[in-house]
C-alpha positions as CSV (number, residue, x, y, z in Angstrom):
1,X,72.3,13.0,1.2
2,X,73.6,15.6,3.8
3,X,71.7,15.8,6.9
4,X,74.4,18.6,9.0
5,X,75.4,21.6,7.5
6,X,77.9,24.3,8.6
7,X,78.1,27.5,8.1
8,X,81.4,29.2,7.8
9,X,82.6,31.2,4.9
10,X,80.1,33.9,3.4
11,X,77.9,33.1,0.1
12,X,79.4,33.0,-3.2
13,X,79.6,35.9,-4.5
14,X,77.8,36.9,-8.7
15,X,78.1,40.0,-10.6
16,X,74.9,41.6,-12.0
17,X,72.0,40.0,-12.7
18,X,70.8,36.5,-14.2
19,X,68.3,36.9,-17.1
20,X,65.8,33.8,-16.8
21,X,66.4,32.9,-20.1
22,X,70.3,32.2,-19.8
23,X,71.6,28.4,-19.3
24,X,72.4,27.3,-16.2
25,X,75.8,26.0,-15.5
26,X,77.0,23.0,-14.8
27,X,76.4,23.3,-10.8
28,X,73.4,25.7,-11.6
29,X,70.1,24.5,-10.8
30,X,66.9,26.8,-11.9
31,X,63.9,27.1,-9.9
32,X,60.8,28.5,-10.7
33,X,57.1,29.8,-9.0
34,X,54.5,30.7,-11.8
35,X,50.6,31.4,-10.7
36,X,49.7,29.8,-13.9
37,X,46.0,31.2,-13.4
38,X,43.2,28.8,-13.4
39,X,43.9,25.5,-15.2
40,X,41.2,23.8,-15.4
41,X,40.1,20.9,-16.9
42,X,36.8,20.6,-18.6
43,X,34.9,18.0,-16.1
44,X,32.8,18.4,-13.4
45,X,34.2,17.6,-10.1
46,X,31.6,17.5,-8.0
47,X,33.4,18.3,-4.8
48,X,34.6,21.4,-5.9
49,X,32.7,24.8,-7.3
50,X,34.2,24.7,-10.8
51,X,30.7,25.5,-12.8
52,X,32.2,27.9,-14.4
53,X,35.2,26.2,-16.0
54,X,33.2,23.6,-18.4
55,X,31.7,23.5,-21.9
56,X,28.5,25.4,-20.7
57,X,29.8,27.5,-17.6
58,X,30.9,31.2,-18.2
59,X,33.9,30.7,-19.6
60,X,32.9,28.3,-22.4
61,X,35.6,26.3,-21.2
62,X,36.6,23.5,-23.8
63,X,39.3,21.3,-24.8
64,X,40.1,23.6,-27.6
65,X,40.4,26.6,-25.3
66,X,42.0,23.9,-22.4
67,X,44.8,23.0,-25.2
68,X,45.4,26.6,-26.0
69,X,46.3,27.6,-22.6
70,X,48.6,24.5,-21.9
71,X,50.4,25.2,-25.5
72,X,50.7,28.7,-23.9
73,X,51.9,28.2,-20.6
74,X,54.8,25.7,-21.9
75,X,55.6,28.4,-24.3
76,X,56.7,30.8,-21.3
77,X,58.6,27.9,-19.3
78,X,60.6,26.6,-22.5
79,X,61.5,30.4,-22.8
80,X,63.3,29.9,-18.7
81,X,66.7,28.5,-18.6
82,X,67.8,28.3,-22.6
83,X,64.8,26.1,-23.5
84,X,65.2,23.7,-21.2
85,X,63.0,25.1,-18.3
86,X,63.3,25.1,-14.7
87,X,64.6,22.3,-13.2
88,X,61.6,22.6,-10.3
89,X,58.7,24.3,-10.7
90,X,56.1,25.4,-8.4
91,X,52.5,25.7,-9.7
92,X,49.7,27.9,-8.2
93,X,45.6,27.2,-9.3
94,X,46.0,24.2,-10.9
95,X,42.7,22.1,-10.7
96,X,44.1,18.7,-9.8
97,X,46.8,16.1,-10.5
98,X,45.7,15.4,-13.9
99,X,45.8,18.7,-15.1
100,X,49.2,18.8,-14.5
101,X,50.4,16.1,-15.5
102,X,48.8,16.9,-19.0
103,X,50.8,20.1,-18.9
104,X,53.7,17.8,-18.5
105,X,53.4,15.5,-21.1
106,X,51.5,17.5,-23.5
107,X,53.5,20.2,-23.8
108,X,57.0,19.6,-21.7
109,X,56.9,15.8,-22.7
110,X,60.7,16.2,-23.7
111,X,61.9,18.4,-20.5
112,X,62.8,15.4,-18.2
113,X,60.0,16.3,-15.6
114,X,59.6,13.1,-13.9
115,X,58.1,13.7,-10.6
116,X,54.5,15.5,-10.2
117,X,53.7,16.5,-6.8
118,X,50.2,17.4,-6.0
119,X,47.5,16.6,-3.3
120,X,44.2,18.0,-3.1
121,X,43.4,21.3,-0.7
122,X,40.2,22.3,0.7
123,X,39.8,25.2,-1.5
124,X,36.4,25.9,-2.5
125,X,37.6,26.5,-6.4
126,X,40.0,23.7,-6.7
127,X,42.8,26.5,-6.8
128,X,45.8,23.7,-5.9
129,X,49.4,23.9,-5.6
130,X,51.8,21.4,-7.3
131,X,55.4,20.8,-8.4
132,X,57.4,19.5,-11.3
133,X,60.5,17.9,-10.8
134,X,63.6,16.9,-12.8
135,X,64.6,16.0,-8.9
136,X,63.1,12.5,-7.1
137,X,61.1,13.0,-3.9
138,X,62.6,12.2,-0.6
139,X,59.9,10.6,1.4
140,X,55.9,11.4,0.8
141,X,54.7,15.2,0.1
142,X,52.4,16.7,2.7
143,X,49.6,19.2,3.3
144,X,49.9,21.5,5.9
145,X,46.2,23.0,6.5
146,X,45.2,26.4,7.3
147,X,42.8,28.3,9.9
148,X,40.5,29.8,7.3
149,X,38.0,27.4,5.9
150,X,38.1,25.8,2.9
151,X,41.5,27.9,1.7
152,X,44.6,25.8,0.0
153,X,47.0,23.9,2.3
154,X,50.6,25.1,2.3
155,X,52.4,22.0,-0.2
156,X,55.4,20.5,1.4
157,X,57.7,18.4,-0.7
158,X,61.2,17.2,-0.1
159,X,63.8,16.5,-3.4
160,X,66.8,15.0,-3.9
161,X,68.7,17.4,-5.4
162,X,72.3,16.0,-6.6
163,X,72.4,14.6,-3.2
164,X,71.3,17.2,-0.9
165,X,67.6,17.0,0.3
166,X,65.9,20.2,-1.0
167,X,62.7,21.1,1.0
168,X,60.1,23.1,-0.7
169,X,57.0,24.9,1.0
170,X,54.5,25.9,-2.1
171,X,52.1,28.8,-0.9
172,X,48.8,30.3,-2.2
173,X,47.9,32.9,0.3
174,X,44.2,33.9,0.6
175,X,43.7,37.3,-1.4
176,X,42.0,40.7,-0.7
177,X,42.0,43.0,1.9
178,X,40.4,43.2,4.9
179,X,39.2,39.5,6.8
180,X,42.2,37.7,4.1
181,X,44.9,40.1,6.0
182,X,44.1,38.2,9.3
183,X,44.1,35.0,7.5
184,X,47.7,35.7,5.3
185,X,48.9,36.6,9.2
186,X,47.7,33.3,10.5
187,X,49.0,31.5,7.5
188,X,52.3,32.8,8.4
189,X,52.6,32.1,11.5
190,X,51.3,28.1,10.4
191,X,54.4,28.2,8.0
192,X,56.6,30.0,10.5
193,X,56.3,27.3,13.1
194,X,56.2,24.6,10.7
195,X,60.0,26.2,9.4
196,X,60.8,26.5,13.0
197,X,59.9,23.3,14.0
198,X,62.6,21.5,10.5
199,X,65.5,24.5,12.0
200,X,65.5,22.6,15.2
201,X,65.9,19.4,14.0
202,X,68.2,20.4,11.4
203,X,70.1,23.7,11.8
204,X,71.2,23.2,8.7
205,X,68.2,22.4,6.6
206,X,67.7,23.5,3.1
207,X,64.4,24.9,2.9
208,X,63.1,27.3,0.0
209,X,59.3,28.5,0.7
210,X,57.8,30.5,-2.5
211,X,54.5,30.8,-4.2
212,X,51.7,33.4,-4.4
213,X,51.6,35.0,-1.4
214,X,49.1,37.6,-2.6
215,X,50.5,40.2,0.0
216,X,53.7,42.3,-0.7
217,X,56.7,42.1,2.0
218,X,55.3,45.2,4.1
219,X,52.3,43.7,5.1
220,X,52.2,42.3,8.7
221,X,52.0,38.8,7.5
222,X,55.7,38.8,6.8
223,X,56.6,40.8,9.5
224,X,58.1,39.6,13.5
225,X,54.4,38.3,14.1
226,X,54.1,36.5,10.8
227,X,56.6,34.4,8.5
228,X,59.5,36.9,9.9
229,X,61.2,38.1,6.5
230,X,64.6,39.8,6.5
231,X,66.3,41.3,3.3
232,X,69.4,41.2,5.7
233,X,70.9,38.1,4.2
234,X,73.9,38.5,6.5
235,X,72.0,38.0,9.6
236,X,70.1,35.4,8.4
237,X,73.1,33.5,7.3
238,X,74.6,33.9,10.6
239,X,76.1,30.7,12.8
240,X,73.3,31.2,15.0
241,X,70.5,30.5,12.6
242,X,67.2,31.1,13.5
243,X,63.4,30.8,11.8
244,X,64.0,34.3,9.9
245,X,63.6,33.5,6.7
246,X,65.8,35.8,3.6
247,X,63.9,37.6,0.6
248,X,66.0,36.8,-2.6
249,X,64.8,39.6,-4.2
250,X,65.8,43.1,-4.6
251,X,63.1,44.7,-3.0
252,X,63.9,48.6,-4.6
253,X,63.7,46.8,-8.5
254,X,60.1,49.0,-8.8
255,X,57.8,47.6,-11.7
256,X,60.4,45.7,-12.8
257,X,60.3,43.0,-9.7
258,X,56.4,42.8,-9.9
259,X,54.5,40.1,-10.9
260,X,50.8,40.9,-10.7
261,X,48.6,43.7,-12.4
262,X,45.6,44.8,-10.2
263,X,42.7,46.3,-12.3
264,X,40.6,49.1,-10.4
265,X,37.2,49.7,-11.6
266,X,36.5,53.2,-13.1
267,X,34.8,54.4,-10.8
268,X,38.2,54.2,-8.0
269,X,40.2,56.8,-10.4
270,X,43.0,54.8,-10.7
271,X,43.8,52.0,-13.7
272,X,45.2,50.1,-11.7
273,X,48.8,49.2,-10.0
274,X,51.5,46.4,-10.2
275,X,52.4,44.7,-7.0
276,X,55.1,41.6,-5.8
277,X,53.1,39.1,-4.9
278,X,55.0,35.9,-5.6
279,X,58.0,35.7,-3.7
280,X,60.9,33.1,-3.5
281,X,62.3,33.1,0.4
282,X,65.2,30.9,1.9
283,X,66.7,29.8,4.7
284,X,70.4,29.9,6.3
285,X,71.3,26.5,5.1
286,X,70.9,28.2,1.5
287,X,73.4,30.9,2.4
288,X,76.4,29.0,3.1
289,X,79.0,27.6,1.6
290,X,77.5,23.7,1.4
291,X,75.4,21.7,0.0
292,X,73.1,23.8,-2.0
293,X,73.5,27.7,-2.3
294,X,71.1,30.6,-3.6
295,X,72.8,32.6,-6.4
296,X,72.7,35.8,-5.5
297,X,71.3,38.3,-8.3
298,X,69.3,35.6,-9.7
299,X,65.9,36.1,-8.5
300,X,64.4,37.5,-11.3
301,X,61.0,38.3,-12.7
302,X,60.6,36.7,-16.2
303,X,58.8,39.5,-18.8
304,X,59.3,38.9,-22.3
305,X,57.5,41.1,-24.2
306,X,55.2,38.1,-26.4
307,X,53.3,37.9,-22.5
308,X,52.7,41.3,-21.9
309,X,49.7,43.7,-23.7
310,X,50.5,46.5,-25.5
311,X,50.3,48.7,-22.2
312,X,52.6,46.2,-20.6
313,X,51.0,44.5,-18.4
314,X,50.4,40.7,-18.5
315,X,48.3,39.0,-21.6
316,X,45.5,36.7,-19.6
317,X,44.1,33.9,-21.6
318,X,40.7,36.3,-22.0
319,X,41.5,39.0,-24.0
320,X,39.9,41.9,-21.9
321,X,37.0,43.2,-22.8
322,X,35.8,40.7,-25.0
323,X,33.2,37.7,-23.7
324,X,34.6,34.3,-23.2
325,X,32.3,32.8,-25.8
326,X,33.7,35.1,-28.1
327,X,37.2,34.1,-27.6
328,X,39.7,34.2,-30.1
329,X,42.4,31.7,-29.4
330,X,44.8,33.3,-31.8
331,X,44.9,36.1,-29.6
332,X,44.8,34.2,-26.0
333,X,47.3,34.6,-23.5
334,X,49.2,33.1,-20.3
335,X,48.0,34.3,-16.9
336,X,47.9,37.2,-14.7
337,X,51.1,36.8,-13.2
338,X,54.4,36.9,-14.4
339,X,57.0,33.9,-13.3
340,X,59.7,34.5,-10.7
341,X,63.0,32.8,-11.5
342,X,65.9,31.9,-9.7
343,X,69.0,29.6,-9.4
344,X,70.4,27.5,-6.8
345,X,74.3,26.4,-6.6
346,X,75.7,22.9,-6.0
347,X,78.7,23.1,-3.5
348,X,80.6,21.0,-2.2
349,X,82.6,21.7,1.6
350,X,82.9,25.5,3.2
């Protein structure tokens, strides 16, 4: 596996856009982040507050309803990549291991996902992050803590990916305003020295970082006293690489690049508002002309119309306004957020 990297030459370049749902080439490979919105399973764990996600809690929450939502979410990722899927995909609130391996093998049994990542966080609500891989791991995953108490860990997993170790950093930001500002600052600045710390080592490292990051790219967290985000993929990809890390997507797409619906209540005049949250951010050693590439144009939000409600935003599993108990499965959905899609390329010299 490559270790060094260079970086002459300039980025390969792609017309247009990739749609999600087109195969990947030969030297393609397709990566995914999906906030797959609370899957749970229906047991009690008693270390974590998930009261509400069993038989009796408030969401009535049974292996019927648990079945529904895994047939549901593999419905969206068979739709990625020509029915194949992603080849790595990075889950947010997921309960534990189990629960996704049953998503694995209950519903993307025949996809060639043979490596689960997962370890358990400190979060309150058993909201983890995990990965699944077509890709073996290189070496043993790890948990980077964070400040805030009892928030989810930052995932860290390494992959061999057709012979060039891949580094992934899976995030779930805390959410809100105010106090969870500060702490989506000081989660940055965790990741940023963690990504600073692998750049020193390894100028060349491939490192992808993506997830929820529950904040858009104009709040402080991503700015020169956070994660330090540039949509300037030139300087980033320059000889002299540093910890700036490059937004792969085009940050003037509108509605079109967002991924979550926010619901106001009617009482704050407003229905609500879309927002980029999920993100997918590289660094230099993905912007040259070795190893492994980013496809430019290919960072895509996936929105086919079957996950959407009829005023466009995203179907949850609870149809709105109706009580949990009351659920009618034919009419469930797949999660508040919409998947963010993109594609790496396999190169080989500068």
């Amino acid at each position: 596996m490559s270790t060094a990297k260079r970086f002459p030459g300039t980025i390969p370049s792609v017309s247009g856009e990739t749609d999600p749902r087109a195969p990947a080439r030969e030297d393609e490979i397709v990566v995914a982040t999906y906030n797959v919105e609370a899957l749970f399973d229906c047991e009690k764990d008693h270390e974590k507050e998930d009261h509400d996600w069993l038989p009796h809690g408030h969401y009535a929450w049974t292996e019927e309803k648990l079945t529904a939502k895994l047939r549901n979410i593999g419905r969206v990722l068979r739709e990625i990549n020509a029915g194949r899927g992603p080849d790595i995909l990075a889950l947010n609130e997921v309960e534990n291991r189990g629960i996704v391996t049953r998503l694995r093998d209950e519903v993307l049994g025949d996809l060639g996902y043979d490596v689960v990542v997962h370890l358990d966080t400190d979060c309150a609500y058993g909201l983890d992050n995990a990965i699944l891989s077509r890709f073996p791991l290189v070496g043993e995953p790890r948990l980077h803590d964070l400040a805030a108490r009892r928030t989810r860990g930052i995932l860290e997993a390494t992959l061999d990916v057709r012979g060039v170790s891949l580094t992934l950093f899976v995030n779930h930001w805390p959410a809100g305003a105010g106090r969870s500002e500060g702490q989506r600052v000081d989660a940055a600045r965790r990741l940023r020295a963690i990504v600073e710390r692998r750049m020193n080592e390894s100028p060349g490292a491939e490192i992808m970082i993506l997830g929820d990051f529950n904040a858009t790219t104009e709040e402080d967290a991503f700015g020169p006293r956070g994660l330090r985000v540039s949509a300037d993929r030139a300087s980033v990809a320059s000889p002299a690489p540093t910890a700036t890390v490059f937004d792969t997507r085009d940050r003037d797409a509108g509605v079109d690049s967002a991924t979550h619906f926010t619901r106001k209540y009617p009482y704050d005049g407003h229905v609500g508002e879309w927002n980029a949250l999920d993100h997918v951010f590289v660094t230099a050693g993905l912007l040259d002309t070795d190893g492994l590439s980013w496809v430019p144009g290919s960072t895509q939000v996936f929105r086919a119309d079957f996950m959407l409600a009829d005023d466009g935003t995203p179907r949850t599993f609870f149809e709105r306004g109706v009580k949990p108990r009351n659920q009618d499965l034919e009419r469930a959905g797949f999660s508040d957020h919409l998947p963010v899609v993109t594609r790496l390329r396999r190169i080989h010299g500068g």
